[in-house]
SEBARO-123898 format. One record per atom (N, C-alpha, C, O): x, y, z. Coordinates in steps of 0.001 Angstrom, whole numbers, plus 500000, padded with zeros to 6 digits. Layout:
<pts>
XYZ ...
</pts>
This chain:
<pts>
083878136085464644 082895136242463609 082760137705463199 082630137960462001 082784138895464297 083026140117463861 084090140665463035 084268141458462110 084672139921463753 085929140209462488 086485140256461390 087333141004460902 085612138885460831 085383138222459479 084601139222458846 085089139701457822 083408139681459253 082634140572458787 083082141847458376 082704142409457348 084049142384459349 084659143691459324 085511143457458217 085114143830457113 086905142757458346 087050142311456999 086355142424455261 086594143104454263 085633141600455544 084721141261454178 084365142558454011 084394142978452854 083944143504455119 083360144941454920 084252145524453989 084119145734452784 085384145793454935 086644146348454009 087548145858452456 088365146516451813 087051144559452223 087592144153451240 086422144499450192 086873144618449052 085239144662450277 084335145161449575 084349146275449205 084086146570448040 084726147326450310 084774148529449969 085934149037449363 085926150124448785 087119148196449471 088245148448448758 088103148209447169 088277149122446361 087814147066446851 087085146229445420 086016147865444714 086187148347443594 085354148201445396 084310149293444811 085335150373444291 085742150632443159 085578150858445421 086753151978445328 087706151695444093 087865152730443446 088252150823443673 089152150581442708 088444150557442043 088539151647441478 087167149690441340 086244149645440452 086159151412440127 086636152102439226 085597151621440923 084965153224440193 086076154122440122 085848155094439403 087722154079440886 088725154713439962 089140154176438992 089812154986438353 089090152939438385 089457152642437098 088573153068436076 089003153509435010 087260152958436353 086079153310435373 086433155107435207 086399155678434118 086822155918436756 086818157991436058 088240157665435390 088592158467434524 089057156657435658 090673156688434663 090345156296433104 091026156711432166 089461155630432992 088933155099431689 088354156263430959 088920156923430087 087174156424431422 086427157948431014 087689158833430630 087799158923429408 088563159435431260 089042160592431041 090385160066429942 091219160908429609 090461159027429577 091093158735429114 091037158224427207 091821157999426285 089552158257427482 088541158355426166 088281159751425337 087806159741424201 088651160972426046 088092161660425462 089665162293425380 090389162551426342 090043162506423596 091286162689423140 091499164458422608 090538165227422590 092693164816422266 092607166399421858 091931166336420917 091133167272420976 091701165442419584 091019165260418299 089723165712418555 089090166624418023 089352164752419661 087852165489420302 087699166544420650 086852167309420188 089000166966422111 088544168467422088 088333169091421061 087313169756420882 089378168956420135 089592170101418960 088222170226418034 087967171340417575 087150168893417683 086364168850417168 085177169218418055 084216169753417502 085134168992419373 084170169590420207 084324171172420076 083230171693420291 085416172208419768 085239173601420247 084650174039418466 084004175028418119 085141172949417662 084966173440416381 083422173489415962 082974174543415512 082497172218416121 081213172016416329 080779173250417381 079599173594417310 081572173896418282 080578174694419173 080825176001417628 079991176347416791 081661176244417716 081919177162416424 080693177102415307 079971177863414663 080829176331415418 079614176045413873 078460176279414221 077514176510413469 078451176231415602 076771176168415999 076594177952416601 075544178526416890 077865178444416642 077716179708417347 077293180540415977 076533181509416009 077975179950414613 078135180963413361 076118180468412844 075264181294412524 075950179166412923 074831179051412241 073424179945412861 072543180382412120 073433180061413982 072987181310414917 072383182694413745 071352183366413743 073395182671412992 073046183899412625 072210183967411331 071649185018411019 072102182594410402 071583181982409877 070011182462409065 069707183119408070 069261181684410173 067643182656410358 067168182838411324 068048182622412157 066112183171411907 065489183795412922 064849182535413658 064611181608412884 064539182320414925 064177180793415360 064146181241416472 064714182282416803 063337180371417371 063033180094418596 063814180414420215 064330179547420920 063748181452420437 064824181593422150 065202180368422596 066394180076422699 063779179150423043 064814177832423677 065309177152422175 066236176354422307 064868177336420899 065264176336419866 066885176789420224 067718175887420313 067250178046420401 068991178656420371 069181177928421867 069576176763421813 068941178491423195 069206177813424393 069678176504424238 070647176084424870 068783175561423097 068731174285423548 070138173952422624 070984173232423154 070384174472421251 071956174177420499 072742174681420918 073778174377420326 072977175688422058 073992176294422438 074342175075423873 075459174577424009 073360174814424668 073901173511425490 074067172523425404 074091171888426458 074268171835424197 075154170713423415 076227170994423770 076677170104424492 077060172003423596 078164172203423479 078799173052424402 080021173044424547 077772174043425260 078384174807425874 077880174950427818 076782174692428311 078822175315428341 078067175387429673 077143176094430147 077141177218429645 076168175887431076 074989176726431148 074657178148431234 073720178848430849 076423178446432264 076811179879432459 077288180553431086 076539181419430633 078148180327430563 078671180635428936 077174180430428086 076614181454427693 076747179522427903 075139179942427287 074899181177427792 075191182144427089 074306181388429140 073580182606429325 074280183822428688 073594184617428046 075812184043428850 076685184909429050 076415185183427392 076062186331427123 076516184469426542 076745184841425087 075027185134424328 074848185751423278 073755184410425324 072823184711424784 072465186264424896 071976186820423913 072709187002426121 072949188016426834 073395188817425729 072858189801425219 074582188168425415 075765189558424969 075597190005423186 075935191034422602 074750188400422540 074959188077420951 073507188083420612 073163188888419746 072414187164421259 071202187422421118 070121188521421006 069649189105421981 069793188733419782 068831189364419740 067558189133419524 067362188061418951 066042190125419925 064681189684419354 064686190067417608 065355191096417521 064335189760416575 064083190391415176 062204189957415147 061392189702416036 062141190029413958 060676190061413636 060368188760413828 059344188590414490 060970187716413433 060363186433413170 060673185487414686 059810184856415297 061861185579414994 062064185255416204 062915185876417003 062593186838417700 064491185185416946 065728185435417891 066670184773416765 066357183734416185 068043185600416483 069202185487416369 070330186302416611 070058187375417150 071484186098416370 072789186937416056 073072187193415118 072918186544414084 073662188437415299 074539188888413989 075888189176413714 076524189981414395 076296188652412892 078101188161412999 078716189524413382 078070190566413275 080108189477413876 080852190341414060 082334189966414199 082325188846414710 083794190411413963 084891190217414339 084933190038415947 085252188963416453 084611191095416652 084936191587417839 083633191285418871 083466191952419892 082530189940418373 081700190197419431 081919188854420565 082516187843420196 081416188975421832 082350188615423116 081129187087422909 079986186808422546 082737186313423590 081970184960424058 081728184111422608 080649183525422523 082682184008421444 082647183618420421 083884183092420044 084973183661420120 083615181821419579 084904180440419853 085883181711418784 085412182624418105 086885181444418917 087873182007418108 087929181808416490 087190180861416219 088422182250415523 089159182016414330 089955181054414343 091087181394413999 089762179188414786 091273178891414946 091449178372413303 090686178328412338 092908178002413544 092972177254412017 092888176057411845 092478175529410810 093341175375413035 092717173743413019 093659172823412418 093419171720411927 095084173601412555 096238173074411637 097413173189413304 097038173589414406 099143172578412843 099621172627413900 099449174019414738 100043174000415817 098956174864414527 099300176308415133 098567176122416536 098870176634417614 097375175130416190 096325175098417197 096684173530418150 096763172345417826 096807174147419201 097557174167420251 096201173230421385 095085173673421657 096743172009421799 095731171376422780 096126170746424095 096244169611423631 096304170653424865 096761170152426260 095389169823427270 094406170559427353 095581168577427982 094835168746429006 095890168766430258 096969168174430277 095193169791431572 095680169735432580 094856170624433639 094310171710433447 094933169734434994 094374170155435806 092875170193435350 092251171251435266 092343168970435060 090775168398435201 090367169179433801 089213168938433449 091153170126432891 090359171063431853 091294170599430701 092476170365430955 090759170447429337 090916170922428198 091544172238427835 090777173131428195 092751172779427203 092822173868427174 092973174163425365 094016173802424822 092262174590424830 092888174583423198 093151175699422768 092222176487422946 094313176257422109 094389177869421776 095487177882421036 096236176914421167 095875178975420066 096583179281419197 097046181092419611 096326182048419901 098579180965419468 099197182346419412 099256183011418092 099838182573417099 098447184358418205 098334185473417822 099797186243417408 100576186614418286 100045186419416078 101360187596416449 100284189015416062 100712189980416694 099245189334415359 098903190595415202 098850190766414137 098830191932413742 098797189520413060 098391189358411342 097443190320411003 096687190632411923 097292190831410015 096091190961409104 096025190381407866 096914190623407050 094899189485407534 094228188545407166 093184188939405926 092250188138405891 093122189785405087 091633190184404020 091111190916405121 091890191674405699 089955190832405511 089314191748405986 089693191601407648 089640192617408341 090022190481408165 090027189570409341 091329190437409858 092227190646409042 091455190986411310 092442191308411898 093165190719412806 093852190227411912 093841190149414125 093869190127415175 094614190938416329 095056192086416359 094586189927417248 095382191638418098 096856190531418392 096713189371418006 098062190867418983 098663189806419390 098390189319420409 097561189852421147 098970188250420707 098911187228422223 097686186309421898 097114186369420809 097262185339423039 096903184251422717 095122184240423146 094491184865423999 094679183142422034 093400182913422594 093057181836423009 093655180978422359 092284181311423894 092135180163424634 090665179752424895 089893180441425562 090379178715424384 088998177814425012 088854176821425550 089073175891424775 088589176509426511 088865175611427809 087276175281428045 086289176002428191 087525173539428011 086599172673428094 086665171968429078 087544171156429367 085345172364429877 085493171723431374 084385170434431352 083637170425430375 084179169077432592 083413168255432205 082024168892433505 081968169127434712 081017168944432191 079678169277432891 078353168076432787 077761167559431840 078278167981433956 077630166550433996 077504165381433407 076474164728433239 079513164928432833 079267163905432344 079718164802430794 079698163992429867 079896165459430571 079742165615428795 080794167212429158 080661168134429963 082121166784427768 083033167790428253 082085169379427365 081207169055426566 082240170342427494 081462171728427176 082324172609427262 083149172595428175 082300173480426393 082699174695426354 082361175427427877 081209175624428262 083785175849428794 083179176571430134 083744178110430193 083217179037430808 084975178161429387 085146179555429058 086131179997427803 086609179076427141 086463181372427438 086899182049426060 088141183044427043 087625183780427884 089224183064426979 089785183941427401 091169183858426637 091506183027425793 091992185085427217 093265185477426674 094173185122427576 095278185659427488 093942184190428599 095063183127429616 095178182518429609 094261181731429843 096391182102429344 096804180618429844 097426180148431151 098311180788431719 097203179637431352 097362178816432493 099825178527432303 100711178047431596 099572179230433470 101191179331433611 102556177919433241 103747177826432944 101266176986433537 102485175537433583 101822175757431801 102804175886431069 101155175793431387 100579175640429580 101676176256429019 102186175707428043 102311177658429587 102879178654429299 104166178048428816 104635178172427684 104667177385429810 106072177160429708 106076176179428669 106917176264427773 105071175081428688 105039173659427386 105342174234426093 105950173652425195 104745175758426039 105026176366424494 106008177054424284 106034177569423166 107242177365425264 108079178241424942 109271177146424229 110316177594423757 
</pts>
């Protein structure tokens, strides 16, 4: 009779176990580059409208964590946020830190997932653009999953070495 039990134990817990890896294979399997690409673009929009009018410290806190992670919030409220008369905003700049890129949103822009992250980015040769410059080499925004909902987790000029080779 123990045995039966032990059994049934294990066939239950096997049944769960498969259940809830098919359900994180499902999940991660729902959320496509189209999305990334439209998730970093929406953070974009929400980073530029910022500068907009003057509004509320959490009214900004609270549109910047739609889209972005809690640490990257702080990091860009820090670096872009200012007090003015009426409330809190930013003020645009080419060169200011922690600000989704210029992408073009055409083949140039570049999407892979690997190793649990989103990586989306476009190579730089060192154009100048009207007023718009860049520098060469690449920019990268990498969308990690934060409780359930993928977010902007960082802005950098690396890629990730196996990414490296997919583009040569």
């Amino acid at each position: 009779m123990a045995k039966r039990r032990l059994l049934l134990l294990f066939m239950i817990i096997g049944l769960v176990t498969a259940a809830c890896g098919q359900v994180t294979q499902t999940q991660a399997s729902t959320f496509k580059d189209k999305q990334a690409l439209a998730l970093v673009n929406e953070a974009f929009q929400t980073q530029v409208s910022l500068s907009e009018q003057p509004q509320s410290f959490e009214a900004i806190e609270q549109q910047l964590h739609t889209s972005f992670t809690k640490e990257l919030t702080d990091e860009f409220i820090k670096e872009n946020v200012v007090k003015v008369e009426k409330g809190y905003q930013t003020f645009g700049s080419d060169f200011a830190p922690y600000y989704i890129p210029f992408f073009k949103y055409d083949e140039s822009t570049q999407v892979e997932y690997a190793d649990g992250k989103w990586y989306i980015w476009e190579e730089r040769s060192g154009e100048q653009e009207g007023p718009v410059s860049t520098a060469p080499g690449v920019e990268v925004v990498v969308l990690t999953k934060d409780k359930g909902d993928w977010k902007v987790s960082s802005i950098t000029n690396e890629l990730p070495e196996n990414l490296q080779n997919m583009n040569e």
